[in-house]
Every structure is written in C-alpha cells, then in structure tokens.
C-alpha positions in Angstrom: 99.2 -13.3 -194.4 97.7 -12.6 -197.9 94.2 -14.1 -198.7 95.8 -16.2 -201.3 97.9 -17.3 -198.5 95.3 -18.8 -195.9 93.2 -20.1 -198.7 96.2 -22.4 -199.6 96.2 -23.1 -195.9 92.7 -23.7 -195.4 92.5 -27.6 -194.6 89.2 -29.6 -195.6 87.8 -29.5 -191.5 88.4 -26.3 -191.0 86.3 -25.8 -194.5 83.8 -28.0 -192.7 83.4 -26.2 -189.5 83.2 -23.2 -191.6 79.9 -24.8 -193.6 79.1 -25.6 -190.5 78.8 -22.2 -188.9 77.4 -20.4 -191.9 74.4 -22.9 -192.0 75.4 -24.4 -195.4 74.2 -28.3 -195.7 75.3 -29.8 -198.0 76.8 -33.5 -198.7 80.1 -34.9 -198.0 80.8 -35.4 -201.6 80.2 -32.0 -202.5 81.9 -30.1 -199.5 85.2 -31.7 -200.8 84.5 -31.2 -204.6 84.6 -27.7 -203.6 86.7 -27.0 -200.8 89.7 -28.8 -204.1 87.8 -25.9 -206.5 88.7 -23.4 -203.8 92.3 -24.9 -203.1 92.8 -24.9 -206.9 91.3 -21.9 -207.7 91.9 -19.0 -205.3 93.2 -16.9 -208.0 89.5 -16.5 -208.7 88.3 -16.0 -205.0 91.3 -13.6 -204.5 90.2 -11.7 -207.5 86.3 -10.4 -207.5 86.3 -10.4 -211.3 86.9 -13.7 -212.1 84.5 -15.3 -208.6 81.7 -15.8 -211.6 83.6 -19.0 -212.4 83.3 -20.0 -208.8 79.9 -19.1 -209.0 78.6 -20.9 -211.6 80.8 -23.7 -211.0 79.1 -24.3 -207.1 75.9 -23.1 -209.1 76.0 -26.3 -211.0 76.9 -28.7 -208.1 74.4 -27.0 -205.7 71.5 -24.5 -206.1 70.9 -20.8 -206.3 70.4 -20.2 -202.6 73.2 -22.3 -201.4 75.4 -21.2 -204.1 74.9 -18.0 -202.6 75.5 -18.7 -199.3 79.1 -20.4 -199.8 79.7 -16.9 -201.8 79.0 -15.0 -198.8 81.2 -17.4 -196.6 84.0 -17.0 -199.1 83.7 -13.0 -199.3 83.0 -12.7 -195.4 85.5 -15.4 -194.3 88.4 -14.2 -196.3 87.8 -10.4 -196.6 89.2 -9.1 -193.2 92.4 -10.7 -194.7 93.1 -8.1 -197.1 93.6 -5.2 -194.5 96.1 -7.7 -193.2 
C-alpha cells in the first residue's frame, strides 16, 4: 500500500487515536479541520517539498509547538509506508 494510499484510507477515529497517542490536544473542531486538509491534501504529505503548505496551514489553526508535533505524527506515522 503506497502512503498516498492509506492516507486516503485513514478514517477521522483512527486520526483521533493517532492524536491521541502522540500527545497532541487539541479541539474537536480542529482535529476534523485537519484530518479533511490531510484527506484533501496528501499530495503534499506524500511529497516533502510541498509539507510547508501543511505546515503553515496547521500553523495557523494551532501553534508552533503543536504544529510541530502533528508534523512529526505525519512523517513518523506514514514513513515506514514508503519501504512498503
């Protein structure tokens, strides 16, 4: 299964649980804002040199540090997936 494949798989409480287990608190509102940016925009999660966009775009909704922390659930959750 390609990265781009499981993203488009991903469902909204599995996104959840994952938030969950990374320590990443954040509002119900906001967890499915971004888990639709993710589902509509996995070109740029699949690609590293577009995730800026993704970036700023959870940069805007959240803060710096928790920004950064769905960043490293994204690389770390979907990056064993490309040895696939």
């Amino acid at each position: 299964m390609t990265k781009r494949e499981c993203i488009s798989k991903l469902e909204i409480n599995e996104f959840i649980i994952l938030l969950n287990e990374f320590d990443i608190d954040i509002d119900d509102h906001l967890k499915h804002q971004i888990f639709q940016m993710i589902k509509n925009n996995s070109y740029a999660i699949v690609n590293d040199e577009y995730q800026f966009v993704i970036e700023n775009y959870i940069k805007k909704l959240t803060s710096e540090h928790t920004c950064q922390k769905i960043i490293f659930l994204l690389n770390h959750y979907f990056s064993p997936l490309l040895k696939v």
